[in-house]
N, CA, C and O atoms as a GROMACS GRO file, in nm:
protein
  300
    1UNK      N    1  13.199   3.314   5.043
    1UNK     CA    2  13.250   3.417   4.958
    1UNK      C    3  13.308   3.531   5.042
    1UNK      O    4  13.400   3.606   5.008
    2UNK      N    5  13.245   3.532   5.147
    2UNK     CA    6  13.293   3.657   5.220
    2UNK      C    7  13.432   3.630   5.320
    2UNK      O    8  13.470   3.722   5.392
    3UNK      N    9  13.474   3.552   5.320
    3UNK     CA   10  13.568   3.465   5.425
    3UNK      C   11  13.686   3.452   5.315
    3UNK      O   12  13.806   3.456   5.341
    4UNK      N   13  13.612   3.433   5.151
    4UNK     CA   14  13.737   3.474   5.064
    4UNK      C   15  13.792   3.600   5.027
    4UNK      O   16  13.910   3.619   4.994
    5UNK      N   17  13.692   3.694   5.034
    5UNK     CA   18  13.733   3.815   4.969
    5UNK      C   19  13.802   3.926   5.115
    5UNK      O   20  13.826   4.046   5.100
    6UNK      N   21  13.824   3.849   5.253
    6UNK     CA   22  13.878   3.883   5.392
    6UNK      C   23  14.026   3.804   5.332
    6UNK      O   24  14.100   3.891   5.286
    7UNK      N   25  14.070   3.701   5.323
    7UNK     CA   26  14.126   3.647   5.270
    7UNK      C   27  14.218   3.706   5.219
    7UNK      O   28  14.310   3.765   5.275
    8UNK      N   29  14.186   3.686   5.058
    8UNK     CA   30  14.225   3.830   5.009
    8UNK      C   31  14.292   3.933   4.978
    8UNK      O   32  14.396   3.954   4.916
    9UNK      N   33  14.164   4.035   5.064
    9UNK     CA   34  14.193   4.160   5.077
    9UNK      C   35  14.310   4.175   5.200
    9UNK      O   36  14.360   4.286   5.220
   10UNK      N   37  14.345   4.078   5.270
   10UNK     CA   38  14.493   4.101   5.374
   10UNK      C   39  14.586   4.087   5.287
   10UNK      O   40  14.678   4.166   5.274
   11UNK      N   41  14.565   3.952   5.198
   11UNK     CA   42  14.748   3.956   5.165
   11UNK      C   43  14.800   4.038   5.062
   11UNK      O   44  14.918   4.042   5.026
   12UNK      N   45  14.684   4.114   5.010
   12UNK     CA   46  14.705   4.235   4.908
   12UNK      C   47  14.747   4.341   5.007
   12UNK      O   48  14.857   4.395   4.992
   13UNK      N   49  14.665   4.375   5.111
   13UNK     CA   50  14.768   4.471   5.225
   13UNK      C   51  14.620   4.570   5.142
   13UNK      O   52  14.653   4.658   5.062
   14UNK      N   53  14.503   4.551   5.162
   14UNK     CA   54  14.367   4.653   5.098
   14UNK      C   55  14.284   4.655   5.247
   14UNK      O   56  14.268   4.576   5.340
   15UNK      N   57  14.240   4.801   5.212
   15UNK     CA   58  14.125   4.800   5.337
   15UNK      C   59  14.014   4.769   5.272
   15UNK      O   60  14.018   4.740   5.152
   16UNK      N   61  13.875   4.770   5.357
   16UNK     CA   62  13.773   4.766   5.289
   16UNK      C   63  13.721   4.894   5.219
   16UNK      O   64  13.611   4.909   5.166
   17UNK      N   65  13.775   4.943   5.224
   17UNK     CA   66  13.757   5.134   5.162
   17UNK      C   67  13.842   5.115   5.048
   17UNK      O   68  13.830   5.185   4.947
   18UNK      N   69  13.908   5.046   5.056
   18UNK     CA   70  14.010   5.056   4.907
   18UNK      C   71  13.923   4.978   4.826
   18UNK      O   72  13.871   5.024   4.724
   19UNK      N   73  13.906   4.856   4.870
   19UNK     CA   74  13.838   4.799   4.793
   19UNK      C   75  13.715   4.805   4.751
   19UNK      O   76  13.679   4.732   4.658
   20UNK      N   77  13.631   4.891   4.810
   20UNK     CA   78  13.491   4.932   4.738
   20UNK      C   79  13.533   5.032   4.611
   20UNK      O   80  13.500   5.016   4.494
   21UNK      N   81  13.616   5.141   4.669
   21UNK     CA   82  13.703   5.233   4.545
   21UNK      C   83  13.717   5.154   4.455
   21UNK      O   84  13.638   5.174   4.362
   22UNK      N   85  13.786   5.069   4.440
   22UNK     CA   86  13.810   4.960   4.324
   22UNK      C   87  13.747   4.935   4.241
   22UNK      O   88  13.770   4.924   4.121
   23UNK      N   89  13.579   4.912   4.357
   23UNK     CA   90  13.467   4.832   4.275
   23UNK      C   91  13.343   4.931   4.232
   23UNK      O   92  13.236   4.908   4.176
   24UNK      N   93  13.395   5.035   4.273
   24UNK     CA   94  13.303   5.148   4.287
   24UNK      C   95  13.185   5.163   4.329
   24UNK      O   96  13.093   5.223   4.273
   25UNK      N   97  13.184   5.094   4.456
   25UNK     CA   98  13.103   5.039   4.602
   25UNK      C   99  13.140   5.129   4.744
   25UNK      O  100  13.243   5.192   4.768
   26UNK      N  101  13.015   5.111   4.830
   26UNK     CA  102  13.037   5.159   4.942
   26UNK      C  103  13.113   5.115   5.007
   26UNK      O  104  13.160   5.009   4.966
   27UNK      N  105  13.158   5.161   5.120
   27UNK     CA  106  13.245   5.035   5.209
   27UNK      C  107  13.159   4.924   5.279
   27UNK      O  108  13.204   4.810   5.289
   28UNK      N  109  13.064   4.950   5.316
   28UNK     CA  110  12.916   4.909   5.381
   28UNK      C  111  12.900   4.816   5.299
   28UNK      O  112  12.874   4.709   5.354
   29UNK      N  113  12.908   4.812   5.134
   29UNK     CA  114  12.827   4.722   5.104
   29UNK      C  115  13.019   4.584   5.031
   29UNK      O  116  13.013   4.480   4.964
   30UNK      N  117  13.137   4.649   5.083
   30UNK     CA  118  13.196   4.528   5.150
   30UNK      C  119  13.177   4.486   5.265
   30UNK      O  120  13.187   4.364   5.274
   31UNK      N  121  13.155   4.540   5.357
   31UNK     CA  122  13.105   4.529   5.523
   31UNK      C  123  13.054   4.418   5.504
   31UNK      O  124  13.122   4.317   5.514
   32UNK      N  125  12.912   4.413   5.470
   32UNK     CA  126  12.832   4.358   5.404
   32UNK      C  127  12.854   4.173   5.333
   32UNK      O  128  12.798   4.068   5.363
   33UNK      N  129  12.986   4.215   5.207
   33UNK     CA  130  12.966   4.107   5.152
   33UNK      C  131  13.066   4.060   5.253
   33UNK      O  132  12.998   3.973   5.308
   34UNK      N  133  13.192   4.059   5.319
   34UNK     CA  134  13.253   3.995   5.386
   34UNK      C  135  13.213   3.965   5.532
   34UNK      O  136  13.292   3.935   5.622
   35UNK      N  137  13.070   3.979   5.543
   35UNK     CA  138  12.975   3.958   5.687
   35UNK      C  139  12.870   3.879   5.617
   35UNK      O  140  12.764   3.858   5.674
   36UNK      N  141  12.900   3.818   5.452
   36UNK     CA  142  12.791   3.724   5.410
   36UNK      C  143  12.651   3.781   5.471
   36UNK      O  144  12.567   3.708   5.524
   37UNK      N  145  12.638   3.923   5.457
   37UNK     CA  146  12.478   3.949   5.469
   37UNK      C  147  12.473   4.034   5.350
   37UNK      O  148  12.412   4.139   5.369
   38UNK      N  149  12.526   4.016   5.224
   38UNK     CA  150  12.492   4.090   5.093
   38UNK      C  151  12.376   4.005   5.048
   38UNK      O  152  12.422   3.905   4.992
   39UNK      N  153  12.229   4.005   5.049
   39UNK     CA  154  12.162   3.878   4.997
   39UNK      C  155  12.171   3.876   4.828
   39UNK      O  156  12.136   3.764   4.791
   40UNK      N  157  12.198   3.941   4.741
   40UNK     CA  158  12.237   3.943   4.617
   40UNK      C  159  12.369   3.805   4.601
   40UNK      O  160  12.351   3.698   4.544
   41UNK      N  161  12.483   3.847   4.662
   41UNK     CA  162  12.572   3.765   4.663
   41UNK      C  163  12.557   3.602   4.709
   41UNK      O  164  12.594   3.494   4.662
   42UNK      N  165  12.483   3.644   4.826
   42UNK     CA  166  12.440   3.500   4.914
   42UNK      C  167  12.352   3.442   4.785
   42UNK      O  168  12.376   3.326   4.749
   43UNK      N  169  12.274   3.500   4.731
   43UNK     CA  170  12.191   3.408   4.642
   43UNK      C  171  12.285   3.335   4.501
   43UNK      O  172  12.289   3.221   4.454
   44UNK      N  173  12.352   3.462   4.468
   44UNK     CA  174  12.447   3.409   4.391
   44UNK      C  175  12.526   3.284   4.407
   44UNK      O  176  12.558   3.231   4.300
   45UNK      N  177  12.562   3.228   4.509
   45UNK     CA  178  12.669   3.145   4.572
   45UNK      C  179  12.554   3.011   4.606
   45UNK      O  180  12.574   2.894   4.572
   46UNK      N  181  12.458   3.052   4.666
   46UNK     CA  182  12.352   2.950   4.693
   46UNK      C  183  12.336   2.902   4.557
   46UNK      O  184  12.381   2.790   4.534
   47UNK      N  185  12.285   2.963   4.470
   47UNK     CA  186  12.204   2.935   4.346
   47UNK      C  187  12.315   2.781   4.308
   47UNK      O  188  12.258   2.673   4.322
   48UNK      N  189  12.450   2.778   4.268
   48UNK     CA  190  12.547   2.737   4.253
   48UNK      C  191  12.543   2.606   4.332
   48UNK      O  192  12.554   2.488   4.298
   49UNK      N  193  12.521   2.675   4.461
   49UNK     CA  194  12.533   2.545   4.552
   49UNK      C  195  12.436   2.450   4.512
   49UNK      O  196  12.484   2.344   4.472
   50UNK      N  197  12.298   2.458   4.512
   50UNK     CA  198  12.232   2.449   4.477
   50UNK      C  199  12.243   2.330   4.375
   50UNK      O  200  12.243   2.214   4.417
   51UNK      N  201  12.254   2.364   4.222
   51UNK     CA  202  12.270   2.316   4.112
   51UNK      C  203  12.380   2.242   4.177
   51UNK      O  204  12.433   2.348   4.145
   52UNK      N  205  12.459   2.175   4.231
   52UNK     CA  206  12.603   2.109   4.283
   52UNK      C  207  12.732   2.136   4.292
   52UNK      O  208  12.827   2.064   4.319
   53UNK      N  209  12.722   2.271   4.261
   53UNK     CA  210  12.916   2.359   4.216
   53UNK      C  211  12.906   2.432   4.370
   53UNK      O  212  12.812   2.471   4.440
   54UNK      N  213  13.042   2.427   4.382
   54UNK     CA  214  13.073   2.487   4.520
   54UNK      C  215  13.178   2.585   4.402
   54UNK      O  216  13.242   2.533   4.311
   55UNK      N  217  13.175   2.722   4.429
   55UNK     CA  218  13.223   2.812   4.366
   55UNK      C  219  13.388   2.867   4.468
   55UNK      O  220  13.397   2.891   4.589
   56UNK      N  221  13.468   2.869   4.385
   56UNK     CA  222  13.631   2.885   4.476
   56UNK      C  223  13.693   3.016   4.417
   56UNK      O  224  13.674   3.069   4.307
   57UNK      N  225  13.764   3.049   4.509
   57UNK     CA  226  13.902   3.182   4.467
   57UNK      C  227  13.992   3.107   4.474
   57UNK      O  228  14.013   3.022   4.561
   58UNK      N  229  14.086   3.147   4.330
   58UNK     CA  230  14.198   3.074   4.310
   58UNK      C  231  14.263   3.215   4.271
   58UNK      O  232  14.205   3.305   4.210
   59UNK      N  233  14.417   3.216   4.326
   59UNK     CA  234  14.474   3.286   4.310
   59UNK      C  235  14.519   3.323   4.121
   59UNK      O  236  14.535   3.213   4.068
   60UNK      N  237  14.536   3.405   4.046
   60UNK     CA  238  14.551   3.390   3.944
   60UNK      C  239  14.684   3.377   3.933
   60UNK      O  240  14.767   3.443   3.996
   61UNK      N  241  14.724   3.232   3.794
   61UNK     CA  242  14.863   3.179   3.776
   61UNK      C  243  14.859   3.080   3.873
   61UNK      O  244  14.971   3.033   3.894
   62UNK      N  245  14.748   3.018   3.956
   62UNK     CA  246  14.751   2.888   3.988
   62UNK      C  247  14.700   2.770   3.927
   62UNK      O  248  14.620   2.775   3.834
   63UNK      N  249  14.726   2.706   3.956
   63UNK     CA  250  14.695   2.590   3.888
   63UNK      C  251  14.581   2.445   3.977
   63UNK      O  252  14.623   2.380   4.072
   64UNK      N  253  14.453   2.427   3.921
   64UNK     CA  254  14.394   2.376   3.979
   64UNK      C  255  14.333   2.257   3.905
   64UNK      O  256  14.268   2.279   3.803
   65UNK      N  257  14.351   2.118   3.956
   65UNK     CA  258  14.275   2.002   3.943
   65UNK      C  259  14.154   1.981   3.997
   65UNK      O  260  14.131   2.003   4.116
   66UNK      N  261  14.054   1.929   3.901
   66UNK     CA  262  13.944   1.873   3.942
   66UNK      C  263  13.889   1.720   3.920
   66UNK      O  264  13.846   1.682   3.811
   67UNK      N  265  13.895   1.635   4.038
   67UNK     CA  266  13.863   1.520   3.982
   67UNK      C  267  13.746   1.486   4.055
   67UNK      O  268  13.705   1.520   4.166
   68UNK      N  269  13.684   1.386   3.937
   68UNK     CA  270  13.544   1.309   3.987
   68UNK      C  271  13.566   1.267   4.018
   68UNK      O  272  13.682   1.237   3.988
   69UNK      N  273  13.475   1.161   4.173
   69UNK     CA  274  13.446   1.033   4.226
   69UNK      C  275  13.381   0.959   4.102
   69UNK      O  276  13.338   0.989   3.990
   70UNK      N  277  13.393   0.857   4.173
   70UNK     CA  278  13.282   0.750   4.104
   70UNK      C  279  13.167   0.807   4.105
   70UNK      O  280  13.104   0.824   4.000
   71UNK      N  281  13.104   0.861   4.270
   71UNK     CA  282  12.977   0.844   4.266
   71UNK      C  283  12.890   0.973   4.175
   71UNK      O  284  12.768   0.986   4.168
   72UNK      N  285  13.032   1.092   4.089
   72UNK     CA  286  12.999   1.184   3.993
   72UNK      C  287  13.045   1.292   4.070
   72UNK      O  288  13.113   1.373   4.008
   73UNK      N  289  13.018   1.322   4.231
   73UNK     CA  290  13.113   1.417   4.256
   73UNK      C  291  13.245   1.500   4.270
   73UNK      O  292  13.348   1.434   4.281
   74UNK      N  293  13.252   1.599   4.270
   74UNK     CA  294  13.372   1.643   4.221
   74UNK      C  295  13.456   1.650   4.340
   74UNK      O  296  13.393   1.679   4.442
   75UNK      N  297  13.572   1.633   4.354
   75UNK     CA  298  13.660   1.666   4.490
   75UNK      C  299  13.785   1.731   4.402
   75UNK      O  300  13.885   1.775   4.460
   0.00000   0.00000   0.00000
């Protein structure tokens, strides 16, 4: 999650100060989630993993397929 929201926050042209403004967050606690040491978030994303969903950023107005394997997983 944090490797997406670095991602991102470049091709929007955002610092991490803008973007806590945004969220009405510290900058620290983007520091934080884009250094994957927010443990709130990490659990969030685990929990997911977990249950079998790998959770994605998709740009909005894209368009995304999901297909099963046989063996039920998703690729």
């Amino acid at each position: 999650m944090g490797r997406a929201l670095v991602g991102v926050r470049h091709v929007a042209g955002l610092t991490q100060a803008e973007i806590a403004g945004m969220l009405g967050m510290d900058r620290t606690t983007v520091i934080d989630i884009e250094a994957e040491r927010n443990t709130a978030v990490n659990r969030f994303v685990g929990l997911f993993n977990r249950m079998g969903y790998d959770l994605i950023a998709v740009p909005r107005g894209a368009r995304v397929t999901v297909e099963v394997s046989d063996n039920g997983a998703a690729s």
